[in-house]
N, CA and C atoms as a LAMMPS dump frame, in Angstrom:
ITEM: TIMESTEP
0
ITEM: NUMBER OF ATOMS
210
ITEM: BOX BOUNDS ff ff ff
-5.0000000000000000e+02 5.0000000000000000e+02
-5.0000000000000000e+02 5.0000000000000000e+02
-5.0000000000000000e+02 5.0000000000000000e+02
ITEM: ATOMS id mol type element x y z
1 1 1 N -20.538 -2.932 -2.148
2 1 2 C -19.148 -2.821 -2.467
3 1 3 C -18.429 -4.07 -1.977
4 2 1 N -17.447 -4.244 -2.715
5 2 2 C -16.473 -5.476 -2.154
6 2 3 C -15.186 -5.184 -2.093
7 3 1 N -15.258 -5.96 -0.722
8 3 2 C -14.131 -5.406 0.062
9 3 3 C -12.967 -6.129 -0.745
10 4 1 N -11.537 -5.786 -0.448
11 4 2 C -10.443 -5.742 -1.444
12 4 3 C -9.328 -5.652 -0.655
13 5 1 N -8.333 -6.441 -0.362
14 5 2 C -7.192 -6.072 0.69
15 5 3 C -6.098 -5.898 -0.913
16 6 1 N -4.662 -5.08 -0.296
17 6 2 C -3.972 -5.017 -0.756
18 6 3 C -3.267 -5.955 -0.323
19 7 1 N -2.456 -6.405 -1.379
20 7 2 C -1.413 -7.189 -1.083
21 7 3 C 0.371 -6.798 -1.536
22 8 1 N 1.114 -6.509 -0.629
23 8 2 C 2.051 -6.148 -0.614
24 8 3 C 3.3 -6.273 -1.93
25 9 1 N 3.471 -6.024 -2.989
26 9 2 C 4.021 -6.11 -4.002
27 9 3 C 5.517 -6.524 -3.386
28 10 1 N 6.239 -7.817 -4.426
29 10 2 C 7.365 -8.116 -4.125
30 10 3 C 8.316 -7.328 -5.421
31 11 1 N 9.403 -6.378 -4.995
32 11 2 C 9.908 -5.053 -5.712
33 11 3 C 11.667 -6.155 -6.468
34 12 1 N 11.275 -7.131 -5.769
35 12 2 C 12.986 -8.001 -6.184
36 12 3 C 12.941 -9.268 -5.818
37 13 1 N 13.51 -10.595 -6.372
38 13 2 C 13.84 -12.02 -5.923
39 13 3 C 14.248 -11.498 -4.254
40 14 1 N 15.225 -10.856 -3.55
41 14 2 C 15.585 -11.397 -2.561
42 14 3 C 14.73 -10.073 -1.309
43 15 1 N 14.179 -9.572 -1.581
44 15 2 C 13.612 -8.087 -0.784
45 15 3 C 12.527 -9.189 0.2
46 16 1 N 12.684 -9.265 1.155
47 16 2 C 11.904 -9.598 2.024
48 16 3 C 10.901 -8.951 2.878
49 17 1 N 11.031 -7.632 3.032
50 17 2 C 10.334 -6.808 3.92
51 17 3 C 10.289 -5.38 3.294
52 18 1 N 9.534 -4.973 3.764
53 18 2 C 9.553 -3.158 3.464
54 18 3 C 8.604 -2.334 4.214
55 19 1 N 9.534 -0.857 4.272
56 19 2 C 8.847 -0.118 5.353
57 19 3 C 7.46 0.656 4.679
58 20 1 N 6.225 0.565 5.231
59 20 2 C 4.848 1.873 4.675
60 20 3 C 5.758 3.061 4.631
61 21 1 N 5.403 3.89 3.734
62 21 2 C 6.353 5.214 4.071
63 21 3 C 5.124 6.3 4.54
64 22 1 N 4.082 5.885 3.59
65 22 2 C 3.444 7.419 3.195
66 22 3 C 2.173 6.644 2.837
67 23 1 N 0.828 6.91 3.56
68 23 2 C -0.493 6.587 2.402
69 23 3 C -1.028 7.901 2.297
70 24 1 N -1.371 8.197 0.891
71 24 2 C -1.882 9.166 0.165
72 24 3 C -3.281 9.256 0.225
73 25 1 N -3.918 8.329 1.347
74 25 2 C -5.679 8.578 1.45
75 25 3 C -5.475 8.326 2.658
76 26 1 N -6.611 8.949 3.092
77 26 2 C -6.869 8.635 5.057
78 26 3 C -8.144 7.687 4.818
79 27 1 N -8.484 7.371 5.809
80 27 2 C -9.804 6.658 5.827
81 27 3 C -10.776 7.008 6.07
82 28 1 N -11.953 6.756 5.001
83 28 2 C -12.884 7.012 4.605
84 28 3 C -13.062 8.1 3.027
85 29 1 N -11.423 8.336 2.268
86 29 2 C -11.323 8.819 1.329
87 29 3 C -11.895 8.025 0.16
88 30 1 N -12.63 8.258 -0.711
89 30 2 C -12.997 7.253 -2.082
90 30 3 C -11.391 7.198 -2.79
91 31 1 N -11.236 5.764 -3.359
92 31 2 C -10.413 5.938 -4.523
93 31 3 C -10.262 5.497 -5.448
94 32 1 N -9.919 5.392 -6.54
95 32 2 C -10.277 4.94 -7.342
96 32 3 C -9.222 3.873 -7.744
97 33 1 N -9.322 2.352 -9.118
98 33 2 C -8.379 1.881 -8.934
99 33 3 C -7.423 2.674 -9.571
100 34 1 N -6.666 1.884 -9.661
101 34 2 C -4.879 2.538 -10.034
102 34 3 C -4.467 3.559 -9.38
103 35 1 N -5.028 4.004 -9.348
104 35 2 C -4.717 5.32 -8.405
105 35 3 C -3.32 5.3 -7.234
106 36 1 N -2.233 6.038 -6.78
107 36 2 C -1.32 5.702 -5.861
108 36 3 C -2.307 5.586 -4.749
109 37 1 N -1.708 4.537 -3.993
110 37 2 C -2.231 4.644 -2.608
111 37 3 C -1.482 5.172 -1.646
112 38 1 N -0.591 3.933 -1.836
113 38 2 C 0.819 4.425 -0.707
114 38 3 C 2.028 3.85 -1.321
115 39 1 N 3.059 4.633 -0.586
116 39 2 C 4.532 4.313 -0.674
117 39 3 C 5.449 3.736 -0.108
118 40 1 N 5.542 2.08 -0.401
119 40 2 C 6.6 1.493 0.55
120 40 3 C 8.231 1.818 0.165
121 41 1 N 9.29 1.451 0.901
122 41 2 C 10.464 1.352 0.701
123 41 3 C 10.874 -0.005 0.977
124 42 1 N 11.878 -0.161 0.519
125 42 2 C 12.94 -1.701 0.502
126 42 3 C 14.234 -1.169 0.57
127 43 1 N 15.166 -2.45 0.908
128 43 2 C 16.568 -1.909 0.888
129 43 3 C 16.881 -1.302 -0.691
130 44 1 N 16.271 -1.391 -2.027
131 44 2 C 16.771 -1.018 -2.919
132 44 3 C 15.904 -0.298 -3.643
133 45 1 N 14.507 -0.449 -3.272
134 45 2 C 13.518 0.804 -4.013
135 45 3 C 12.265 1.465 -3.088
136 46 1 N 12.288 2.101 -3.552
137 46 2 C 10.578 3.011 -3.086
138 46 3 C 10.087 3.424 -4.423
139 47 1 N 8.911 2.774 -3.758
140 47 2 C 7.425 2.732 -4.861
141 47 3 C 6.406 3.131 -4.413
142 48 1 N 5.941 3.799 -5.238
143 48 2 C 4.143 3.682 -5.052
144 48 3 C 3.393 2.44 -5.04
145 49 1 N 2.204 2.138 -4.383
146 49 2 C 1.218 0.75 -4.43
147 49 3 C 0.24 1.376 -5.069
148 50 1 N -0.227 0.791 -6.092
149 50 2 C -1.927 1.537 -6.623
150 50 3 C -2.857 0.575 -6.255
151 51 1 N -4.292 1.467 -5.912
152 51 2 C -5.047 0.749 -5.114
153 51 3 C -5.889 0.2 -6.526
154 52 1 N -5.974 -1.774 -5.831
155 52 2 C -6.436 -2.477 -6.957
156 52 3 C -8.036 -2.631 -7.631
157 53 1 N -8.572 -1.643 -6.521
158 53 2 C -9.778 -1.525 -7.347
159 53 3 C -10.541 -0.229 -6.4
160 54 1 N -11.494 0.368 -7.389
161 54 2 C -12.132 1.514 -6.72
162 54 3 C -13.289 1.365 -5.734
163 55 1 N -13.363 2.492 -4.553
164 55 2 C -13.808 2.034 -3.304
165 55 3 C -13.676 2.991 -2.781
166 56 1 N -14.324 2.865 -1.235
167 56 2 C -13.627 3.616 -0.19
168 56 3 C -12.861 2.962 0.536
169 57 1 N -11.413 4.031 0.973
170 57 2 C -11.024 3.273 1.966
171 57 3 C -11.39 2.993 3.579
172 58 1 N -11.69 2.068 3.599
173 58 2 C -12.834 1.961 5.231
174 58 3 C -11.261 2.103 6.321
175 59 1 N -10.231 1.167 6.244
176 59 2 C -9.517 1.226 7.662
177 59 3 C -8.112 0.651 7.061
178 60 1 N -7.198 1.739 7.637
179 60 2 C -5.777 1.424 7.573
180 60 3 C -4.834 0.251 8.34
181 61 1 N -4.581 -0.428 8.294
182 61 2 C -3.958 -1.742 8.884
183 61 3 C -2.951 -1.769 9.355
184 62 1 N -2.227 -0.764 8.194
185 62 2 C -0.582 -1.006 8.723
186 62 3 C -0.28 0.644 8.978
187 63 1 N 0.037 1.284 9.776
188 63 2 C 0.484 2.796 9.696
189 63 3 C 1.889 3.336 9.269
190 64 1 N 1.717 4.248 8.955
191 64 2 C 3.038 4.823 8.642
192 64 3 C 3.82 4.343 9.26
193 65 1 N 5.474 3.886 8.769
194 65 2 C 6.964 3.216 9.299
195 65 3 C 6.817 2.027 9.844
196 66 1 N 5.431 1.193 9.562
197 66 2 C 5.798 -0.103 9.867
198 66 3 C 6.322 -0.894 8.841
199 67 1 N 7.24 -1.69 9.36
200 67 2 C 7.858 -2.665 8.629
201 67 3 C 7.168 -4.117 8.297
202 68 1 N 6.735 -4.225 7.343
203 68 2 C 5.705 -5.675 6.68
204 68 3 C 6.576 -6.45 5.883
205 69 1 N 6.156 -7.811 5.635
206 69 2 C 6.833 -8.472 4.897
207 69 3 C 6.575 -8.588 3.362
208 70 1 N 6.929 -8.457 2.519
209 70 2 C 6.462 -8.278 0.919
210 70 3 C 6.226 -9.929 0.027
């Protein structure tokens, strides 16, 4: 398998950051791509992230309510 990081989707020109809200797999769940993974927020949207290719997920990076940069 090959490994695959997500990369944080930019939701607007000026959105700089956004909070994890919610991931919809724990680790060690299979998933498949497209599939939702998780749900960030921004000052103006919350989205789903779909995971970009199918796998397991081995290890979570960022946990719930951290704030990352997009």
């Amino acid at each position: 398998m090959v490994a695959t990081k997500v990369v944080m989707p930019k939701p607007g020109w000026i959105t700089e950051k956004g909070t994890v809200l919610t991931w919809f797999k724990k680790e060690g769940d299979r998933v498949e791509k497209g599939q939702p993974l998780f749900e960030i927020e921004t000052e103006k949207v919350t989205t789903e992230v779909e995971a970009p290719a199918s796998g397991i997920l081995r290890k979570i990076l960022v946990p719930e309510g951290t704030v990352v940069p997009v």
